[in-house]
PyMOL Python script that loads the backbone (N, CA, C, O; Angstrom):
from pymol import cmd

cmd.read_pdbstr("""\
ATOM      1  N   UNK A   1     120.156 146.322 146.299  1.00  0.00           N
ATOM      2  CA  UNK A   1     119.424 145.270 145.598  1.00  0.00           C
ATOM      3  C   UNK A   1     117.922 145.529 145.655  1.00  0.00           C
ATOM      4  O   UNK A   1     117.094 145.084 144.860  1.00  0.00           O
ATOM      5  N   UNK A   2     117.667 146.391 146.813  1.00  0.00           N
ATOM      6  CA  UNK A   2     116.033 146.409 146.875  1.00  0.00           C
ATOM      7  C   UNK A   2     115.905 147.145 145.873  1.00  0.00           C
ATOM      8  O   UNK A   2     115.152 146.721 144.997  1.00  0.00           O
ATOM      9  N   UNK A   3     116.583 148.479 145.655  1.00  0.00           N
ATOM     10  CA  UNK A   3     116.054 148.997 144.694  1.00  0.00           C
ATOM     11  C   UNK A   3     115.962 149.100 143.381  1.00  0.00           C
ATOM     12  O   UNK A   3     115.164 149.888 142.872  1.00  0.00           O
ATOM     13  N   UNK A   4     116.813 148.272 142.614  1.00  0.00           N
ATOM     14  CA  UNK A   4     117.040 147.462 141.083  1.00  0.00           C
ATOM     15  C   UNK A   4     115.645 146.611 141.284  1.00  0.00           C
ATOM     16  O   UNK A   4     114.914 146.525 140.297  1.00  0.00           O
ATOM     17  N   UNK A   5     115.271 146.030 142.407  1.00  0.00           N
ATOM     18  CA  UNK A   5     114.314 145.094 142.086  1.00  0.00           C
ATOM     19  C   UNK A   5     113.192 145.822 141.750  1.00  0.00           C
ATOM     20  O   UNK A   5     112.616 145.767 140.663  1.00  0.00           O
ATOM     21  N   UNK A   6     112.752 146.813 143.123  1.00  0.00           N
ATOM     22  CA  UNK A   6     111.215 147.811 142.841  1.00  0.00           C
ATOM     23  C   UNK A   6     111.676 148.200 141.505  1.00  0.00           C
ATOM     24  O   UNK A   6     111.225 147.511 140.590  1.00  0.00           O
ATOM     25  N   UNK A   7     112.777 149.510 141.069  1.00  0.00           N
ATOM     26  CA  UNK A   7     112.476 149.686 139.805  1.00  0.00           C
ATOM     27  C   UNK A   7     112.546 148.722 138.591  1.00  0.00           C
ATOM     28  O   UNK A   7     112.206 149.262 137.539  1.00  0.00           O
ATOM     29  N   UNK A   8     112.836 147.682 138.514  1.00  0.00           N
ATOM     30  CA  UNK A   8     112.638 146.875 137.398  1.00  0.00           C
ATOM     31  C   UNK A   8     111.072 146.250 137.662  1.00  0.00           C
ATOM     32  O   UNK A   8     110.258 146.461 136.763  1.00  0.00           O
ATOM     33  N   UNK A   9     110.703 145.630 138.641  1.00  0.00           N
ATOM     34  CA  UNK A   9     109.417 145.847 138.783  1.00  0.00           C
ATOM     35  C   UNK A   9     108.260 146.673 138.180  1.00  0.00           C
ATOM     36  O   UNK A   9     107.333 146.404 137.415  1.00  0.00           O
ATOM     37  N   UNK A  10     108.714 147.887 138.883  1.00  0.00           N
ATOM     38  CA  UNK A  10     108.370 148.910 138.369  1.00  0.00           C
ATOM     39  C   UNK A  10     108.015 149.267 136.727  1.00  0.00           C
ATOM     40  O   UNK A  10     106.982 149.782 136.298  1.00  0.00           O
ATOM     41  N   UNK A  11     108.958 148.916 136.123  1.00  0.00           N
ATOM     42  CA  UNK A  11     109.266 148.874 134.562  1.00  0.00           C
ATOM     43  C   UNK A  11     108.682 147.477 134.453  1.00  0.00           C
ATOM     44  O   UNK A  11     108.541 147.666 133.244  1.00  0.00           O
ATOM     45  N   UNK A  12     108.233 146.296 134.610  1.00  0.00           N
ATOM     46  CA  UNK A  12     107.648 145.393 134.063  1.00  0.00           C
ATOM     47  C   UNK A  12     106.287 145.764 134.315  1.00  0.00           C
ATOM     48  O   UNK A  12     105.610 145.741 133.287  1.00  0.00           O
ATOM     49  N   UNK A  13     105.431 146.225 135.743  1.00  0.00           N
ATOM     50  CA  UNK A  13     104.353 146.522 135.212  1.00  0.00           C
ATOM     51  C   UNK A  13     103.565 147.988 134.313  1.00  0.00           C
ATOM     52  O   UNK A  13     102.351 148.056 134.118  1.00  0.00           O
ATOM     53  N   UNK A  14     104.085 148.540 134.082  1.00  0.00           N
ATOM     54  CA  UNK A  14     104.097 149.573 133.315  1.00  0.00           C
ATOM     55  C   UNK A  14     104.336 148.591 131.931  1.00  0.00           C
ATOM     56  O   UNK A  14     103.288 148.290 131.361  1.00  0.00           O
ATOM     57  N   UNK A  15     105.122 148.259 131.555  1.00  0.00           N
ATOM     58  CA  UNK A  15     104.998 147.447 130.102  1.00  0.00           C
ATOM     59  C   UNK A  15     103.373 146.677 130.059  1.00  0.00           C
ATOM     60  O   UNK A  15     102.563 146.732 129.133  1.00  0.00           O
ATOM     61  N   UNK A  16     103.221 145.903 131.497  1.00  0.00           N
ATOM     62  CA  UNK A  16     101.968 145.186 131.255  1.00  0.00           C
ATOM     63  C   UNK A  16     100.818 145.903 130.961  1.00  0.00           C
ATOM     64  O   UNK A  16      99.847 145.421 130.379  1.00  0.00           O
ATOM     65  N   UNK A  17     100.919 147.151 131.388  1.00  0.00           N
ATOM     66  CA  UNK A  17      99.736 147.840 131.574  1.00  0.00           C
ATOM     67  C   UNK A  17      99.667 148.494 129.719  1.00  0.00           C
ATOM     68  O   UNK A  17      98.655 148.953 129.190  1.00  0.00           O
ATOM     69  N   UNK A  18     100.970 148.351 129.090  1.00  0.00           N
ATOM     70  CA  UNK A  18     100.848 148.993 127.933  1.00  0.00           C
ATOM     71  C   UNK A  18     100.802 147.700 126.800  1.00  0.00           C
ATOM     72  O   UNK A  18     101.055 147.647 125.597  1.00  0.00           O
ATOM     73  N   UNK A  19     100.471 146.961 127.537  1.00  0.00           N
ATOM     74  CA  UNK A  19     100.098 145.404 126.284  1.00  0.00           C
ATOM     75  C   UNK A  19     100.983 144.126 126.331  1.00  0.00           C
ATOM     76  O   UNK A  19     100.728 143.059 125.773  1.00  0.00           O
ATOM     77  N   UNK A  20     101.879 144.371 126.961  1.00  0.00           N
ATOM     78  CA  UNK A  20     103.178 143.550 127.269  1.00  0.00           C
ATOM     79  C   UNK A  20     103.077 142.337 127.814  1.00  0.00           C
ATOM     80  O   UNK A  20     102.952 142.345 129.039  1.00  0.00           O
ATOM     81  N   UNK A  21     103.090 141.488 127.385  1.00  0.00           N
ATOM     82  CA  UNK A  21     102.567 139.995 128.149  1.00  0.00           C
ATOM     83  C   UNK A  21     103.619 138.519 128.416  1.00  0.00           C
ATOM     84  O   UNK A  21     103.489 137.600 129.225  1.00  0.00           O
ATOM     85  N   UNK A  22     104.367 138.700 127.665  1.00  0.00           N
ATOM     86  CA  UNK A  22     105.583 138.485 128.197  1.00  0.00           C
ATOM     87  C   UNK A  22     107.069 138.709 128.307  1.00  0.00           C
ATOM     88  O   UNK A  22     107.548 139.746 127.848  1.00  0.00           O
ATOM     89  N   UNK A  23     107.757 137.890 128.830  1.00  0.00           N
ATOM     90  CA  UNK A  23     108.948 138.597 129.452  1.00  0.00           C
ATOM     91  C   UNK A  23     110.180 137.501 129.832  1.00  0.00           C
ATOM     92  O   UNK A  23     109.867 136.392 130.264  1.00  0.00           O
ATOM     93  N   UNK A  24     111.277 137.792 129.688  1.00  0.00           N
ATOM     94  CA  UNK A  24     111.961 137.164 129.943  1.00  0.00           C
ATOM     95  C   UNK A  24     113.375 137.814 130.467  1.00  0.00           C
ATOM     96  O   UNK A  24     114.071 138.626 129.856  1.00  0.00           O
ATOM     97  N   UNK A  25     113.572 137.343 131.531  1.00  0.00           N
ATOM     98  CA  UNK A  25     114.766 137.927 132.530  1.00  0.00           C
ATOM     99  C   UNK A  25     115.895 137.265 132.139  1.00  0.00           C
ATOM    100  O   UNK A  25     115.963 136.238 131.463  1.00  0.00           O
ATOM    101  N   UNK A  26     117.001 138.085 132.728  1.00  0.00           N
ATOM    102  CA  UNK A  26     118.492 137.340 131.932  1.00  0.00           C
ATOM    103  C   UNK A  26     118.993 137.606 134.020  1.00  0.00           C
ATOM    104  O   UNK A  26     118.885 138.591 134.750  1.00  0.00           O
ATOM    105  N   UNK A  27     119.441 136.384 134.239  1.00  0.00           N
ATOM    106  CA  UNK A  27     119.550 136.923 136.326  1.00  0.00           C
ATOM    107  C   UNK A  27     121.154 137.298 135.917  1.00  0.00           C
ATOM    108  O   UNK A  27     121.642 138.277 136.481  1.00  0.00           O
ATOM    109  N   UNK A  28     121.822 136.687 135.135  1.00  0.00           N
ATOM    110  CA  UNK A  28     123.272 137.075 135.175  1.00  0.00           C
ATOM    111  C   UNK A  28     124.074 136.940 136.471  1.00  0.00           C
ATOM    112  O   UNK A  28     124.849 137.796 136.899  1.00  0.00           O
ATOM    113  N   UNK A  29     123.728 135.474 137.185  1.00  0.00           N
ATOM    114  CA  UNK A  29     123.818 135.003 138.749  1.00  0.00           C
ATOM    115  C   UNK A  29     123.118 135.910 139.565  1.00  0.00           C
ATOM    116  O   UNK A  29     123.248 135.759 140.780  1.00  0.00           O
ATOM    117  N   UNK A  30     122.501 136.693 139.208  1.00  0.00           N
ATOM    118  CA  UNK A  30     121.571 137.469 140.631  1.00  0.00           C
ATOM    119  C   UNK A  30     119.945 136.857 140.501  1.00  0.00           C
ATOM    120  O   UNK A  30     118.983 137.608 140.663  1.00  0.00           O
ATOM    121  N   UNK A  31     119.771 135.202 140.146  1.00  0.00           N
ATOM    122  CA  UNK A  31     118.779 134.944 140.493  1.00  0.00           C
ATOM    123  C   UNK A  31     117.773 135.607 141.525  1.00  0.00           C
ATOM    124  O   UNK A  31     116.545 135.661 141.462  1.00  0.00           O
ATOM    125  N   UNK A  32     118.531 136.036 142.375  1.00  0.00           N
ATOM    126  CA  UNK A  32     118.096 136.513 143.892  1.00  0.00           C
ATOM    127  C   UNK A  32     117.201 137.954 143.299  1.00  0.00           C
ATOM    128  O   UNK A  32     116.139 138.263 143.840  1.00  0.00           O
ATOM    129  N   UNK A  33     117.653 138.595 142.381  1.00  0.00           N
ATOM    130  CA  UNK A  33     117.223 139.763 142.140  1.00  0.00           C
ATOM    131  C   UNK A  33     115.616 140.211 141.309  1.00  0.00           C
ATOM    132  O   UNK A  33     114.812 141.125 141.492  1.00  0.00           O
ATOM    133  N   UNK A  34     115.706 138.600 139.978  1.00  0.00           N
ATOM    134  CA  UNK A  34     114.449 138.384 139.741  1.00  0.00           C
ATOM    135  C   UNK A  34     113.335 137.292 140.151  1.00  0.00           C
ATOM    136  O   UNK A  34     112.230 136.971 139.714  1.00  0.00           O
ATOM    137  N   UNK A  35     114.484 136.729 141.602  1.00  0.00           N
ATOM    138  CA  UNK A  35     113.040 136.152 142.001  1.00  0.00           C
ATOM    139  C   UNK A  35     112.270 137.452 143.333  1.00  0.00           C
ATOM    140  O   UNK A  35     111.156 137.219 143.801  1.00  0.00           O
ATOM    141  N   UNK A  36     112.928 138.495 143.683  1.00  0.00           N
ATOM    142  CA  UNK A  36     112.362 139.443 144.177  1.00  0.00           C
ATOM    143  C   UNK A  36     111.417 140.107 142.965  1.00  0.00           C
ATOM    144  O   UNK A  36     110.192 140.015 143.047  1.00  0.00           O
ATOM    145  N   UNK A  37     111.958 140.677 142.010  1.00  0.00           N
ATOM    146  CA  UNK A  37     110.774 141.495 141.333  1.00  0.00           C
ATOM    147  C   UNK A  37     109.730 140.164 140.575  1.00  0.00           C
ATOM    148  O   UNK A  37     108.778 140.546 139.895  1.00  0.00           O
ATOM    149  N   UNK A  38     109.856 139.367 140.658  1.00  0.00           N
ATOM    150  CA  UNK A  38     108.853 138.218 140.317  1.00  0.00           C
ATOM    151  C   UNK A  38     108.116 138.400 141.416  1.00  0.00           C
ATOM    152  O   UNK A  38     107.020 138.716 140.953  1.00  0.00           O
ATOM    153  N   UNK A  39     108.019 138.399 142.682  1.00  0.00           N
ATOM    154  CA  UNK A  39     107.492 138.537 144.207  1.00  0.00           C
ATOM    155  C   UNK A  39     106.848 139.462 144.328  1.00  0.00           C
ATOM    156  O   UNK A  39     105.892 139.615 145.088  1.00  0.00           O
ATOM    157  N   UNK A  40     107.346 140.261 143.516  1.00  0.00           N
ATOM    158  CA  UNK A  40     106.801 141.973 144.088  1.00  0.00           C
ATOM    159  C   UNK A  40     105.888 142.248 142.656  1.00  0.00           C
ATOM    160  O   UNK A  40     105.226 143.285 142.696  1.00  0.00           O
ATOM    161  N   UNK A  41     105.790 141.526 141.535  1.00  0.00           N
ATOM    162  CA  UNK A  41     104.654 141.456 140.380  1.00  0.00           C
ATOM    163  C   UNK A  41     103.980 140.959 140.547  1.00  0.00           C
ATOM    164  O   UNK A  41     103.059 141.206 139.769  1.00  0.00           O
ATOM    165  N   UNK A  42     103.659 139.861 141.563  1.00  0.00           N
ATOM    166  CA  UNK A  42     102.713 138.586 141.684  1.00  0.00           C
ATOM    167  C   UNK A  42     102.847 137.285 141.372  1.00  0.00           C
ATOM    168  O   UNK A  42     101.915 136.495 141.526  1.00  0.00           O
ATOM    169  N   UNK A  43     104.154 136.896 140.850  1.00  0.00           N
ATOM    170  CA  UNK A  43     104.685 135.486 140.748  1.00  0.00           C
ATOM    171  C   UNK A  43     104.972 135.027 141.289  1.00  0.00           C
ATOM    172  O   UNK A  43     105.751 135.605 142.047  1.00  0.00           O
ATOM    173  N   UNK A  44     104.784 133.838 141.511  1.00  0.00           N
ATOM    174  CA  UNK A  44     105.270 133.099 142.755  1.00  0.00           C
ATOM    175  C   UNK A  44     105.776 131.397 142.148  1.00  0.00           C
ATOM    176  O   UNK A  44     105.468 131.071 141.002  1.00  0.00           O
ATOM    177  N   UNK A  45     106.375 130.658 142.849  1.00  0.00           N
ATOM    178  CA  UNK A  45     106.952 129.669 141.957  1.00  0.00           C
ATOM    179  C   UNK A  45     105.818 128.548 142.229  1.00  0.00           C
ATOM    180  O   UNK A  45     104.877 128.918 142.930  1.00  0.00           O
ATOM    181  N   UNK A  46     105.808 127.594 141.885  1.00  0.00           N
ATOM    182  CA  UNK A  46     104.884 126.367 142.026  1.00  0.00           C
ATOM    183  C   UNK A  46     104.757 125.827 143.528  1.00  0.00           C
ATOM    184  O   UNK A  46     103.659 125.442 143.929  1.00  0.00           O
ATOM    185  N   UNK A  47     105.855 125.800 144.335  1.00  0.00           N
ATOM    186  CA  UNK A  47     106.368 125.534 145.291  1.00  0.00           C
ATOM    187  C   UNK A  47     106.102 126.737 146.532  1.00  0.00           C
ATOM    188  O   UNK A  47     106.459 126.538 147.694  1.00  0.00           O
ATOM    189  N   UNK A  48     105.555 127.755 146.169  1.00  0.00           N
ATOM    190  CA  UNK A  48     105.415 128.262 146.925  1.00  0.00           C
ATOM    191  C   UNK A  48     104.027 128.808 147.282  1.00  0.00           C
ATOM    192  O   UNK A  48     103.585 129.433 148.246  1.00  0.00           O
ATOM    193  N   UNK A  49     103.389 128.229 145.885  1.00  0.00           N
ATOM    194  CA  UNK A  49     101.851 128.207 145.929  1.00  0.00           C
ATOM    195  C   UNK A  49     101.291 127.154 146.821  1.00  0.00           C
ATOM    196  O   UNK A  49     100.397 127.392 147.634  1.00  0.00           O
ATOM    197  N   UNK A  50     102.009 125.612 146.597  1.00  0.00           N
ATOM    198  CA  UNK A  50     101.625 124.617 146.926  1.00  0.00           C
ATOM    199  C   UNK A  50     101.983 124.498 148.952  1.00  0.00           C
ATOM    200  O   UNK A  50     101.311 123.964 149.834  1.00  0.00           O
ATOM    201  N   UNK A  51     103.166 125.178 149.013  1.00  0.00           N
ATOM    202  CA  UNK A  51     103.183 125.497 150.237  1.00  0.00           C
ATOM    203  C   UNK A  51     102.250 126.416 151.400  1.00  0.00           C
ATOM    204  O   UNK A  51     102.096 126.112 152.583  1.00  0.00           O
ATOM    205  N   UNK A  52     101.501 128.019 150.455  1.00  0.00           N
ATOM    206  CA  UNK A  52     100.368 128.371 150.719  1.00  0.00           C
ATOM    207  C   UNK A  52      99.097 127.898 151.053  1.00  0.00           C
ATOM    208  O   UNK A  52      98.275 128.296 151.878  1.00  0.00           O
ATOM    209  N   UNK A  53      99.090 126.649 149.974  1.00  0.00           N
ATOM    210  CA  UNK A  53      97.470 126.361 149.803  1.00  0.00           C
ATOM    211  C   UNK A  53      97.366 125.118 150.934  1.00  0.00           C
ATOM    212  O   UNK A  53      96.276 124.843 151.435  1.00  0.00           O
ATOM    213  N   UNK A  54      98.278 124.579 151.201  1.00  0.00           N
ATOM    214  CA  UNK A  54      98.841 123.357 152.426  1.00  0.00           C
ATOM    215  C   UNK A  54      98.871 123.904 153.764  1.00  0.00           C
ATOM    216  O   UNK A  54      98.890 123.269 154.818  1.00  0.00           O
ATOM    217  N   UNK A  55      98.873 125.168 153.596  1.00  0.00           N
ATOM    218  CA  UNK A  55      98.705 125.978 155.421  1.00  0.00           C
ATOM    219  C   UNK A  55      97.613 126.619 155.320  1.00  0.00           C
ATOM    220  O   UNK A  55      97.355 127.592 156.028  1.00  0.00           O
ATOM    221  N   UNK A  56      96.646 126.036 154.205  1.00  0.00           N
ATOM    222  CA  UNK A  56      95.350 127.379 154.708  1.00  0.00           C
ATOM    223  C   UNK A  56      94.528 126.264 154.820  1.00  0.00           C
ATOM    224  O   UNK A  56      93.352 126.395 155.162  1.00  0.00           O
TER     225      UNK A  56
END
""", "prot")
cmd.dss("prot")
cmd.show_as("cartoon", "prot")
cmd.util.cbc("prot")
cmd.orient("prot")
């Protein structure tokens, strides 16, 4: 699983870098899989911002 995530990762920022601005994931029940490469692009959910900004 780690590594479907880095390389799809992988392949989303490479699209960004070539103009690509948005995106849309299909999890096909492996939620688990694009909320890792969401993590590992810089997304983070609302909830986990608000949990950040509450411990600093």
């Amino acid at each position: 699983a780690l590594v479907a995530s880095a390389v799809a990762a992988e392949q989303v920022l490479d699209l960004v870098e070539r103009g690509v601005g948005d995106f849309h994931f299909y999890t096909m029940n492996r939620a688990d899989l694009v909320f890792a490469v969401c993590h590992m692009i810089g997304i983070r959910s609302h909830e986990a911002e608000a949990a950040g900004s509450a411990a600093a």
